[in-house]
C-alpha positions as CSV (number, residue, x, y, z in Angstrom):
1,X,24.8,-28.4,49.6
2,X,24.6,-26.4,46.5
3,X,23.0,-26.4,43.3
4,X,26.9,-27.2,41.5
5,X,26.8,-30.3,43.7
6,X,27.2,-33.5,41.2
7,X,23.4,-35.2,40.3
8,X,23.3,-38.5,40.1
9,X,21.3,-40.3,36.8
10,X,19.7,-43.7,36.3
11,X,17.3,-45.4,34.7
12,X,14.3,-47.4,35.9
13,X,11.8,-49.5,34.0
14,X,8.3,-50.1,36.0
15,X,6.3,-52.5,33.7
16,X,7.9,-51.8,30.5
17,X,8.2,-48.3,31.1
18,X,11.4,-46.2,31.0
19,X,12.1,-43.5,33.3
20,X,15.3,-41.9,34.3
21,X,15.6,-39.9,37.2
22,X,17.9,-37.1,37.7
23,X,19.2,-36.8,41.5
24,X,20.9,-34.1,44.0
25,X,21.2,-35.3,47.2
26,X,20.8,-33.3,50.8
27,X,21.9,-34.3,54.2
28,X,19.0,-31.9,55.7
29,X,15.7,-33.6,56.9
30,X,13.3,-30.9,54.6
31,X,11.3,-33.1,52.7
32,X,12.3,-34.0,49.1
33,X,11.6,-32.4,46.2
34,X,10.2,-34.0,42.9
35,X,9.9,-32.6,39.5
36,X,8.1,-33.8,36.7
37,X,7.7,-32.5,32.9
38,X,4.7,-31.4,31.1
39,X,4.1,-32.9,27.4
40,X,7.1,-33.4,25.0
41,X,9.8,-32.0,27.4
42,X,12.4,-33.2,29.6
43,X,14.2,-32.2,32.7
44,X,16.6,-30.1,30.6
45,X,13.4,-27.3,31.3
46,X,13.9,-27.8,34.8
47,X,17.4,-27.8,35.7
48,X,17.3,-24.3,36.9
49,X,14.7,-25.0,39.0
50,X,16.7,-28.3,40.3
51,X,19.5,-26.4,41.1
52,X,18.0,-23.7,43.0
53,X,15.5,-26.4,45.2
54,X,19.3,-28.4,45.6
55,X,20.9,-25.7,47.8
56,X,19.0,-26.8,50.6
57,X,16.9,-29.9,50.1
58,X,17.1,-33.5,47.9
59,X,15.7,-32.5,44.5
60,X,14.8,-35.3,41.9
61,X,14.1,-34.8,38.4
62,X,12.5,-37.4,36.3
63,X,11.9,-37.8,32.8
64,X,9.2,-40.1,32.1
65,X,8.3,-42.7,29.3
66,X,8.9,-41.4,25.9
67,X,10.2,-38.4,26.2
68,X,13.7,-36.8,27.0
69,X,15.1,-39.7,24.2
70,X,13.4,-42.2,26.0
71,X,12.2,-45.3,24.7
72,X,8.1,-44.9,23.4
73,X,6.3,-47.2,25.4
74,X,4.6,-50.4,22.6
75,X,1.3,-49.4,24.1
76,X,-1.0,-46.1,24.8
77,X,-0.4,-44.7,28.8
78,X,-3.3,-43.2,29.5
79,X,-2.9,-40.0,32.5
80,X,-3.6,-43.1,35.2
81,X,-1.5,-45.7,34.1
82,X,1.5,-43.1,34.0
83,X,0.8,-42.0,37.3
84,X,0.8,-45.1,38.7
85,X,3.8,-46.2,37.5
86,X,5.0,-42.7,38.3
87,X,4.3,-43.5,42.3
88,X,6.7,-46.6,41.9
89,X,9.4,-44.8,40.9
90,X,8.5,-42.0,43.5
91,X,8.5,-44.8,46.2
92,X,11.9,-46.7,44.5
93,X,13.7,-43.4,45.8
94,X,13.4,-44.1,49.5
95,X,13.3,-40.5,50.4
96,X,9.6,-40.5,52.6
97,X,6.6,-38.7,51.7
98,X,7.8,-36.0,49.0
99,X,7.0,-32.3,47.6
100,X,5.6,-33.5,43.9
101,X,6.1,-30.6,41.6
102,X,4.8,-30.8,38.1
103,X,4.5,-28.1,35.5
104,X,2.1,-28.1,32.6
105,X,0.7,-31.8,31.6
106,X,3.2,-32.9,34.5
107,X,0.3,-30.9,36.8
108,X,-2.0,-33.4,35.2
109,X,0.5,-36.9,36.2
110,X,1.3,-35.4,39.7
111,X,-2.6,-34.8,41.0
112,X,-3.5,-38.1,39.8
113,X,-0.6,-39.6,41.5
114,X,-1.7,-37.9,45.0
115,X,-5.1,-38.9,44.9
116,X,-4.1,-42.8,44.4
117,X,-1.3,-42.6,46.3
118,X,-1.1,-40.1,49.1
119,X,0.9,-41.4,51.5
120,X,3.6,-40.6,49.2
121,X,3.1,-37.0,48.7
122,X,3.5,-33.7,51.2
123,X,2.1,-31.4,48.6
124,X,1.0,-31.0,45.5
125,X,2.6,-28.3,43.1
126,X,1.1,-27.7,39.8
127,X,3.0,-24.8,37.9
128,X,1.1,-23.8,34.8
129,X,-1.7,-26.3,34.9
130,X,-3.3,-27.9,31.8
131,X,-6.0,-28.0,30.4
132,X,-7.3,-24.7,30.5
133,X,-11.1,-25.4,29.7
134,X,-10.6,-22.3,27.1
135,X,-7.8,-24.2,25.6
136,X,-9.8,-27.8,25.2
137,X,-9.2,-28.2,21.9
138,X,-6.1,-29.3,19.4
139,X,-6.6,-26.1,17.9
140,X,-6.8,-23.7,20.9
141,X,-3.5,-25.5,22.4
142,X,-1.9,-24.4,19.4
143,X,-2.6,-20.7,19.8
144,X,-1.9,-21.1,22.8
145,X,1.4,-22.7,22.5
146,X,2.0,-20.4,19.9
147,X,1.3,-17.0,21.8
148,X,3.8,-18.3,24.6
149,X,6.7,-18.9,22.5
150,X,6.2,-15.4,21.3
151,X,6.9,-13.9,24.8
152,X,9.4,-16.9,26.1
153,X,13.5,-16.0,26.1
154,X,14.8,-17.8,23.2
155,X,16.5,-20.3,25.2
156,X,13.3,-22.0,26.5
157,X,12.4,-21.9,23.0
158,X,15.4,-24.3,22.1
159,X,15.5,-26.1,25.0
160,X,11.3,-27.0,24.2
161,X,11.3,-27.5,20.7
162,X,14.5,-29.4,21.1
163,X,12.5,-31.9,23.1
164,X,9.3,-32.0,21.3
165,X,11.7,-32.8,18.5
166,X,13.3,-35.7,20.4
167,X,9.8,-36.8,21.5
168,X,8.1,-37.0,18.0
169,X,4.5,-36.4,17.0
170,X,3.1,-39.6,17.2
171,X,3.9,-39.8,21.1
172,X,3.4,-36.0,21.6
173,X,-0.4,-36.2,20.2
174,X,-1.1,-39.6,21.7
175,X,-0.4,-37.8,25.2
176,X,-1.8,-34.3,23.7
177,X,-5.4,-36.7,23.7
178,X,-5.0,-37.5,27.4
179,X,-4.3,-34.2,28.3
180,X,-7.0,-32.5,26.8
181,X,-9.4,-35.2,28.0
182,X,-8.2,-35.2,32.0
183,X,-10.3,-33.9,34.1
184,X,-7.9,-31.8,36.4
185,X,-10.7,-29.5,37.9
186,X,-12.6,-32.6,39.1
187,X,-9.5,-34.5,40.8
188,X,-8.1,-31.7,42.8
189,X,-11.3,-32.0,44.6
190,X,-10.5,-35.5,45.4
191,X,-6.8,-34.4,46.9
192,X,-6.3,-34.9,50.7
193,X,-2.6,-33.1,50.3
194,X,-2.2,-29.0,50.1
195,X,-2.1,-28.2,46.7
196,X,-0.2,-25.0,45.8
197,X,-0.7,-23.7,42.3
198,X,2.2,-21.4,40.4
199,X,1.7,-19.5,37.5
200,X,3.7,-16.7,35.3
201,X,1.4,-14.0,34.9
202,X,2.0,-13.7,31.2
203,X,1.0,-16.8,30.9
204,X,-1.3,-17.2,28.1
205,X,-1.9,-21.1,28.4
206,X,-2.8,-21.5,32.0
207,X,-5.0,-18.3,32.3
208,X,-6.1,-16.8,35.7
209,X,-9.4,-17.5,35.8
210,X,-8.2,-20.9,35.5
211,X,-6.1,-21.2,38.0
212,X,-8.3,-19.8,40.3
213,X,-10.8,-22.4,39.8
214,X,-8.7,-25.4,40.7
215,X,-7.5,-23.7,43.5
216,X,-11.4,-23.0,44.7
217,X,-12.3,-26.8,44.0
218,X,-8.8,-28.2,45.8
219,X,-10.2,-30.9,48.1
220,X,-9.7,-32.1,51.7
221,X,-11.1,-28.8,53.0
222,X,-8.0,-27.1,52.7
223,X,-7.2,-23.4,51.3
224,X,-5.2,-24.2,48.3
225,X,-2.7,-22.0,47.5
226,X,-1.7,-19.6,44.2
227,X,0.8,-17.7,43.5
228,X,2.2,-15.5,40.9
229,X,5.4,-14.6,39.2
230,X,5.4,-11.1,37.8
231,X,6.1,-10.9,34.3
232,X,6.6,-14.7,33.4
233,X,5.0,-17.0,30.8
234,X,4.6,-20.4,31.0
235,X,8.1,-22.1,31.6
236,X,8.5,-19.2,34.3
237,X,10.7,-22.0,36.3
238,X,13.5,-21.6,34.1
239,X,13.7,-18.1,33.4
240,X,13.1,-17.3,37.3
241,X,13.9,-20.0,39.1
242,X,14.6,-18.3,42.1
243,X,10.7,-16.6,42.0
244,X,9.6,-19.6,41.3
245,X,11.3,-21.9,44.1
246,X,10.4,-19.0,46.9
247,X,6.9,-19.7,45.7
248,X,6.9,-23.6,45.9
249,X,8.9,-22.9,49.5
250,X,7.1,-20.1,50.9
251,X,3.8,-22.4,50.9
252,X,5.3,-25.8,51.3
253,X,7.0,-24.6,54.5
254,X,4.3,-23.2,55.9
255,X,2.7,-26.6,56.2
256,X,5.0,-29.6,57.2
257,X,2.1,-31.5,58.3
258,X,0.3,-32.6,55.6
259,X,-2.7,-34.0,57.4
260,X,-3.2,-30.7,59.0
261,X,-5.7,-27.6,57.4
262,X,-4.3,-24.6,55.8
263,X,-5.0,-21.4,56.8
């Protein structure tokens, strides 16, 4: 199968809650891949990515409630309550225990989901995980934000602010609240999956030292994993999506049981 294979779309609702999930399909038994947006985006940021994962595995996008011209939920969804309903539609695919990728805030959804729900999940992926305790503030997310769109290709630019636009503030800084407020560095102690942690080293909103501290406090008693990709900010998974799927594979595949230590 290749990445120019046809993706199959549909929606879901799990208790109110609109998701549509984005799916290219693989006869091959390597486990399936998931993908999950951060905060105001879509899959749109992640087709290259999805494309590249498709050549030889089942990849599945998924745009969660409120975003991607989705409908806005009638009530707050705290990091939790998404990720619960997140593991629903993760178990409504029928594809066994998966690879859960999610970049920025999606880091945020996909760790809480594999700490509740486990026996759904390989491996944890967080690419450019939020919140940076240096960015814990409206304010500091900003800059942050703002220094990355500085040294992103103008096509990520578009393709963000494109989303955030079809997202809205009020839903954008009714999640921003959550994600500032999560405590990632305190649940990836509670993980009992690998977790393997990706980040462009340009990236000015997921900074090194903190990446290296969720990958010293990743639980289970197992060596998390993190790797770079030279020269990259932030959305490094669509402008190297090749760098960045040899990352996600080169550690994924070096573990296919996911009850069993790293090295």
């Amino acid at each position: 199968m290749t990445g120019d294979a046809p993706r199959e779309r549909w929606r879901l609702y799990v208790d109110g809650l609109a998701f549509r999930v984005i799916a290219s399909r693989s006869g091959t038994d390597r486990p399936a891949v998931v993908l999950v947006h951060g905060i105001g985006a879509s899959h749109r940021y992640l087709s290259r990515l999805h494309d590249v994962l498709a050549e030889d595995r089942t990849v599945f996008s998924i745009d969660l409630p409120g975003f991607g011209g989705l409908p806005k939920p009638d009530r707050d969804v705290d990091v939790p309550t998404m990720a619960a309903a997140l593991a629903t539609v993760v178990a409504s695919l029928d594809a066994g225990a998966v690879v859960l990728v999610g970049h920025s805030m999606g880091s945020q959804w996909v760790v809480e989901l594999a700490v509740a729900r486990p026996e759904l999940v390989t491996h944890v992926v967080a690419m450019g995980p939020v919140a940076d305790a240096r960015h814990r503030t409206m304010l500091a997310q900003t800059i942050a934000l703002a220094r990355d769109t500085l040294g992103e290709p103008p096509l990520v630019n578009a393709i963000v602010f494109s989303d955030y636009l079809r997202c809205g503030v009020p839903w954008y800084l009714t999640q921003l609240r959550h994600m500032l407020s999560y405590p990632i560095e305190d649940r990836v102690a509670e993980l009992t999956r690998p977790l393997v942690l990706i980040r462009g080293s340009r990236d000015p909103i997921a900074g090194m030292e903190w990446c290296r501290l969720l990958r010293d406090r990743a639980g289970g008693g197992r060596a998390a994993s993190l790797a770079l990709i030279p020269g990259q900010h932030h959305v490094a998974q669509h402008s190297a999506p090749r760098a960045v799927a040899s990352a996600i594979l080169a550690h994924v595949d070096r573990v296919t049981d996911p009850t069993a230590a790293q090295e």
